[in-house]
N, C-alpha and C positions, 0 to 999 in steps of 0.2 A: 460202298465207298465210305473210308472213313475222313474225318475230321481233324487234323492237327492242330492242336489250340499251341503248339510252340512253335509254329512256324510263324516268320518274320516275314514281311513283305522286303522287297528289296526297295522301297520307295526312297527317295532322297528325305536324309534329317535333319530339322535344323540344327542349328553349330552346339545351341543352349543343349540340347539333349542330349550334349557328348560332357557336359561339363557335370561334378559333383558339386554338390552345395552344403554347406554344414545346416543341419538344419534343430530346430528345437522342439521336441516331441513332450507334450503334457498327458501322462498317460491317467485315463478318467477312475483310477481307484484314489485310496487312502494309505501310505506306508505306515510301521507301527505308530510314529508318534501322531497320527493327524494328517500330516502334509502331503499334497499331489504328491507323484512319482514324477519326476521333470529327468531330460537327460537330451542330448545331444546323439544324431547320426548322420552319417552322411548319405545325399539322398540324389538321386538320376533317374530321368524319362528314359526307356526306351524308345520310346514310340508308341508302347501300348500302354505299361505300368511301370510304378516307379518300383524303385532298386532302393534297398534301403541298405548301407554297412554299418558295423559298429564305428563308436568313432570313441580310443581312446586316447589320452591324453598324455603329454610326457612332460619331463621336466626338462626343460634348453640345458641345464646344469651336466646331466648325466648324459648327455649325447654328446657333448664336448669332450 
């Protein structure tokens, strides 16, 4: 018998673990000048682990 580590339980979710969150990520290196690596992603529970996307940014100017 095997194991499926991608299967989902069908159990009921809370509402938060349908929702994305912008979230702000300090990643623990040095970039060339010295400074943390800092950045923004958007972040969701499944139920088991979070879902991470990129999160990039636009200008309101150019979408108009």
């Amino acid at each position: 018998m095997t194991f499926d580590r991608n299967f989902k339980t069908a159990g009921p979710q809370s509402s938060w673990s349908e929702i994305w969150h912008l979230w702000t990520v300090i990643v623990p290196r040095r970039s060339i000048n010295g400074q943390l690596v800092v950045g923004k992603v958007w972040r969701r529970h499944d139920g088991r682990d979070w879902i991470y996307r990129k999160f990039t940014e636009f200008d309101g100017e150019e979408v108009a």
